[in-house]
C-alpha positions as CSV (number, residue, x, y, z in Angstrom):
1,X,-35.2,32.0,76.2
2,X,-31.3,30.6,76.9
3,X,-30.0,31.3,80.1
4,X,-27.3,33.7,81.3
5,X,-25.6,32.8,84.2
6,X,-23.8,36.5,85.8
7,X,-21.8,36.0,88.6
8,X,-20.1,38.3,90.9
9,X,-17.1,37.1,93.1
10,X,-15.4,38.7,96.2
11,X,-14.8,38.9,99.8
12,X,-12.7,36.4,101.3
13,X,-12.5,34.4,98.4
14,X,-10.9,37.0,96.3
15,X,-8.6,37.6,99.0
16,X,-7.5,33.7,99.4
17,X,-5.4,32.4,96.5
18,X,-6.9,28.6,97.1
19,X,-10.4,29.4,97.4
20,X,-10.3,32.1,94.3
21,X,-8.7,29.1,92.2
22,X,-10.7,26.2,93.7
23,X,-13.6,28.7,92.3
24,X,-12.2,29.2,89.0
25,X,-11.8,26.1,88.4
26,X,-15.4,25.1,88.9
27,X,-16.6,28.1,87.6
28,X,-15.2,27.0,84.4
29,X,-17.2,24.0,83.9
30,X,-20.5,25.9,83.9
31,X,-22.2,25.8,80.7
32,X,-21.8,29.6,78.6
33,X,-23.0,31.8,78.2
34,X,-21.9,33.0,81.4
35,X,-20.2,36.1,82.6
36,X,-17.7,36.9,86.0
37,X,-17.7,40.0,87.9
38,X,-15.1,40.5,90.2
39,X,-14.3,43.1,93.2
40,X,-11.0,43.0,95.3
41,X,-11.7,45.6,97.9
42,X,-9.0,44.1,100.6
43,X,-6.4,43.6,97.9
44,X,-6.7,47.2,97.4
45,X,-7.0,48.2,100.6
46,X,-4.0,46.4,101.9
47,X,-1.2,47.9,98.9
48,X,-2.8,51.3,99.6
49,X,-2.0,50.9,103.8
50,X,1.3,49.6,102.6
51,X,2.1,52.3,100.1
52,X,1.1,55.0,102.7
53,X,-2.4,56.1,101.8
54,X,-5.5,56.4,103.9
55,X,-8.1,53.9,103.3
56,X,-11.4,56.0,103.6
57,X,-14.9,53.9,103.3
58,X,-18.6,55.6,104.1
59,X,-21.5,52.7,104.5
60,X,-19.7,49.9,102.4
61,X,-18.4,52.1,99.6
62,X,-15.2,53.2,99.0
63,X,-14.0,57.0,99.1
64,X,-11.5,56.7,96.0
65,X,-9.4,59.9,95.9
66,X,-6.6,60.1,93.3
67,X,-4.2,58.0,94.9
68,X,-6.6,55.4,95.6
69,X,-7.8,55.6,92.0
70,X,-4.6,54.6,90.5
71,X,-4.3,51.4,93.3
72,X,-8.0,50.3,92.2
73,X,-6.8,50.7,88.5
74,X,-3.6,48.6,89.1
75,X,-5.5,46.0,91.5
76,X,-8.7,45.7,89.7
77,X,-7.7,45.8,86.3
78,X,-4.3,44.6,86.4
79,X,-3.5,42.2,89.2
80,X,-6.9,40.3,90.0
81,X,-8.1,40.9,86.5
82,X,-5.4,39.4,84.6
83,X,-4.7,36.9,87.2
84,X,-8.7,35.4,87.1
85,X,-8.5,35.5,83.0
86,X,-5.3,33.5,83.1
87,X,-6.6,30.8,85.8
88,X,-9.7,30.5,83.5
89,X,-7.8,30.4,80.6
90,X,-5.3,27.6,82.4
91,X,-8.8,25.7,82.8
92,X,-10.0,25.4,79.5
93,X,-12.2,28.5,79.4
94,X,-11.4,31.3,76.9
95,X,-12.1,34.3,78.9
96,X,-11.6,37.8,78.2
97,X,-10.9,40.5,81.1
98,X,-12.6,44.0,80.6
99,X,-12.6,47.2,82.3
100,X,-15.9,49.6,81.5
101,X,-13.6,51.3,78.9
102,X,-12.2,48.5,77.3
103,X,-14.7,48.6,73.6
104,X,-16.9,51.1,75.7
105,X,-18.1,48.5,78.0
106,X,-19.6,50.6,80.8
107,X,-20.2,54.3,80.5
108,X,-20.2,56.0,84.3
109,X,-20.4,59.7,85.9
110,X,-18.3,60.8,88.6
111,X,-20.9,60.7,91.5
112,X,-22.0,64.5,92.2
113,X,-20.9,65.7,95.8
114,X,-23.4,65.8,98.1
115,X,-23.2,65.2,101.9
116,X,-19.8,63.0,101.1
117,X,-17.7,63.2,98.5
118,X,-16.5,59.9,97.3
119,X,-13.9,61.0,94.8
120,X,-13.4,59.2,91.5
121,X,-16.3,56.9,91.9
122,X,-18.6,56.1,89.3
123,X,-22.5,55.7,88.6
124,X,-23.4,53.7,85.8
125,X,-25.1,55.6,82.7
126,X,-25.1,53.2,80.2
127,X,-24.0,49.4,79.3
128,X,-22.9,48.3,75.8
129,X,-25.7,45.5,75.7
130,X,-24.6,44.5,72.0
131,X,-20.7,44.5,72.6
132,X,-21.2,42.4,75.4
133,X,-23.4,40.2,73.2
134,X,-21.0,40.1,70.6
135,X,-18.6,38.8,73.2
136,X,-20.9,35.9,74.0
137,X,-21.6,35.0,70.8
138,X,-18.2,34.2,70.3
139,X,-17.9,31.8,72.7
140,X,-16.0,34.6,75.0
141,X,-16.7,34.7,78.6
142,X,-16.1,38.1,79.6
143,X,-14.5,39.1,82.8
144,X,-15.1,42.3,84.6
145,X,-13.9,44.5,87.1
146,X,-14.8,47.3,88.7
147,X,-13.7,50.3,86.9
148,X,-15.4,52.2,84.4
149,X,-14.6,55.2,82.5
150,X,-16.9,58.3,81.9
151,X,-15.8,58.7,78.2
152,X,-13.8,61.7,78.4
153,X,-10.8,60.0,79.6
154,X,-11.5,59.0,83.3
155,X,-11.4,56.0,84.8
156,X,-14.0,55.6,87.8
157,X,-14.1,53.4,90.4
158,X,-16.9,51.5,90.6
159,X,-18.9,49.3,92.9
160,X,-18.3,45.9,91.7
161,X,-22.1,44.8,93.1
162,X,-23.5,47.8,90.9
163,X,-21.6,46.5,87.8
164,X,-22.9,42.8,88.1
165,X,-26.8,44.4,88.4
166,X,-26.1,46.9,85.6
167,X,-25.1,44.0,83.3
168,X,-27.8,41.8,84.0
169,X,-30.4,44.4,83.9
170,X,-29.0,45.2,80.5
171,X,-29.1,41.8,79.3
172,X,-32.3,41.0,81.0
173,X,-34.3,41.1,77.7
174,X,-32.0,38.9,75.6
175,X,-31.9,36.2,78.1
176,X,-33.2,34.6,81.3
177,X,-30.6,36.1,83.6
178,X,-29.7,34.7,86.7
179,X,-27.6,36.9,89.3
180,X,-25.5,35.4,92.0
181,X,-23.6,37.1,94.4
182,X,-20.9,34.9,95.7
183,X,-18.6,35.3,99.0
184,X,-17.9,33.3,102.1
185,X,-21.1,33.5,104.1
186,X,-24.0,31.7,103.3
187,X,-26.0,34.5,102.4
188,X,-27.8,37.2,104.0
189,X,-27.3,36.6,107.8
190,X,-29.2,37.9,110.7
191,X,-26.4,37.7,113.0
192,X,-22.9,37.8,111.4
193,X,-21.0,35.2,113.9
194,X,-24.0,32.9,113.1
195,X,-24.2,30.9,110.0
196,X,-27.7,29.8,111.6
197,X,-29.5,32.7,111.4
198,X,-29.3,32.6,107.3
199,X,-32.8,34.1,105.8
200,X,-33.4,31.8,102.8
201,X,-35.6,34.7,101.4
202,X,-35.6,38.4,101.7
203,X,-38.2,40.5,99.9
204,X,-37.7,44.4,99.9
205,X,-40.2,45.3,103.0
206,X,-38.2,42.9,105.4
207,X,-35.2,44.9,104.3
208,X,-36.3,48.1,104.9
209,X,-37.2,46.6,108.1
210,X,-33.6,44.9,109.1
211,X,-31.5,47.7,107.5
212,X,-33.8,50.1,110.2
213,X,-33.3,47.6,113.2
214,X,-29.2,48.0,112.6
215,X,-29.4,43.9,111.6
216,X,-29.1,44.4,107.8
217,X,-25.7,47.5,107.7
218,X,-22.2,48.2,106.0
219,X,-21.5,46.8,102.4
220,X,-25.1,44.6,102.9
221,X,-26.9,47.5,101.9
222,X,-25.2,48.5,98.7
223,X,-25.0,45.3,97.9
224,X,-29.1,44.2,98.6
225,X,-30.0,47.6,96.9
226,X,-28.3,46.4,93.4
227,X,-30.1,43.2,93.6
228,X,-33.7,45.2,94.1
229,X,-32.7,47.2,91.3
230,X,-31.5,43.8,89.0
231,X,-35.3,42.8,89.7
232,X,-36.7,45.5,88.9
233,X,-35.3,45.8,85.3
234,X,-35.6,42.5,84.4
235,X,-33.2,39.8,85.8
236,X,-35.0,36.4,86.4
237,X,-33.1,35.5,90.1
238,X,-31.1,36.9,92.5
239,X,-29.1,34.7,95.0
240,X,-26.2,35.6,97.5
241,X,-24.3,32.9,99.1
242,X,-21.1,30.5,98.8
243,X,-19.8,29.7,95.7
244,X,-21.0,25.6,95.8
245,X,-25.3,27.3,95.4
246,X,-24.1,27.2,91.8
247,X,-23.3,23.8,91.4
248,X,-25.4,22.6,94.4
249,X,-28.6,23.0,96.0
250,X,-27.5,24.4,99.3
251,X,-29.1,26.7,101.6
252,X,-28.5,30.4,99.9
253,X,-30.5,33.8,100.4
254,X,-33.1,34.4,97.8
255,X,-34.0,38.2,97.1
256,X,-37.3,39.0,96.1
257,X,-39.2,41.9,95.6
């Protein structure tokens, strides 16, 4: 079965114009079929502050009211989006840069209210596996950020982490898929200020474990719970670390079930 490299991109290096390129430009030499995943949640962050509106987050996820729906929109899928598929495009890879309602994509819900209410964010209901096969079989290396629609003519914000494991859960039977989760640390640290205390492999008991002790918290546990659920359905390998795992065998967190 052919590989499938899926690769989702943020934190600082989403944030830093050098790094995002130097990325891009490496990321562009992989072998296809391959797809990218972005997030930008500083980006956004910092236009809302600027523009006057509260920045509101609950355990790593983002509380997107109306106002902060239509800065995700234009930061997501306009900005960062466009500016990603150009690099790539400047670099000799024909990429394409999607939104969940761009061909039907990504299909989401607005997440019911229950003890928070986190606005106009979505939950994933359905991926369009064969669109996005169609895409790769074209030569195409799709692009996507994080918004999805709910097919009645909402966009939904959606948690970029949660789109990369939807999409390689979706794919998982088509291909051996490999999931990386890229972003300035090394991986998944014991202690954030050292780089030392990296755990080369994390199974799901040891993170129940951590995320009780208060080691594992914040936008680690969204994050870890997509890659439980990528295993789960299907996907091959999950990683989290720096961008150079993928093109070097550094240390990098391996998550197991």
């Amino acid at each position: 079965m052919k590989t499938l490299k899926i690769i989702k991109i943020g934190g600082h290096i989403i944030d830093s114009p050098k790094l995002l390129t130097e990325f891009l430009e490496q990321y562009a030499q992989l072998a296809a079929p391959k797809i990218l995943i972005h997030g930008g949640g500083k980006t956004a962050s910092t236009l809302a502050e600027n523009l006057g509106i509260p920045v509101k987050m609950d355990q790593g996820r983002r509380i997107t009211d109306e106002e902060m729906l239509k800065v995700t929109t234009m930061v997501y899928a306009g900005l960062l989006n466009k500016h990603i598929v150009a690099t790539l495009q400047g670099a000799q890879c024909n990429a394409i840069g999607l939104t969940g309602a761009d061909a039907n994509c990504i299909e989401a819900q607005k997440r019911p209210v229950t003890d928070i209410d986190y606005g106009f964010a979505g939950d994933i209901t359905k991926v369009n596996t064969q669109l996005i096969l169609s895409l790769l079989e074209q030569q195409l290396s799709p692009v996507f950020c994080a918004v999805t629609h709910d097919k009645n003519g909402q966009l939904l914000n959606t948690n970029a982490d949660t789109v990369a494991a939807a999409i390689a859960s979706s794919l998982s039977a088509e291909f051996d898929v490999m999931l990386y989760y890229c972003f300035e640390k090394k991986g998944v640290l014991k202690d954030l200020h050292d780089e030392g205390s990296l755990l080369e492999t994390l199974c799901l008991d040891d993170f129940t474990s951590l995320q009780q002790e208060g080691i594992i918290a914040s936008g680690m546990i969204p994050k870890l719970h997509n890659c439980f659920e990528a295993l789960t359905h299907g996907v091959t390998a999950v990683k989290i670390g720096i961008p150079a795992m993928l093109f070097s065998n550094i240390p990098h967190t391996t998550v197991q079930l």
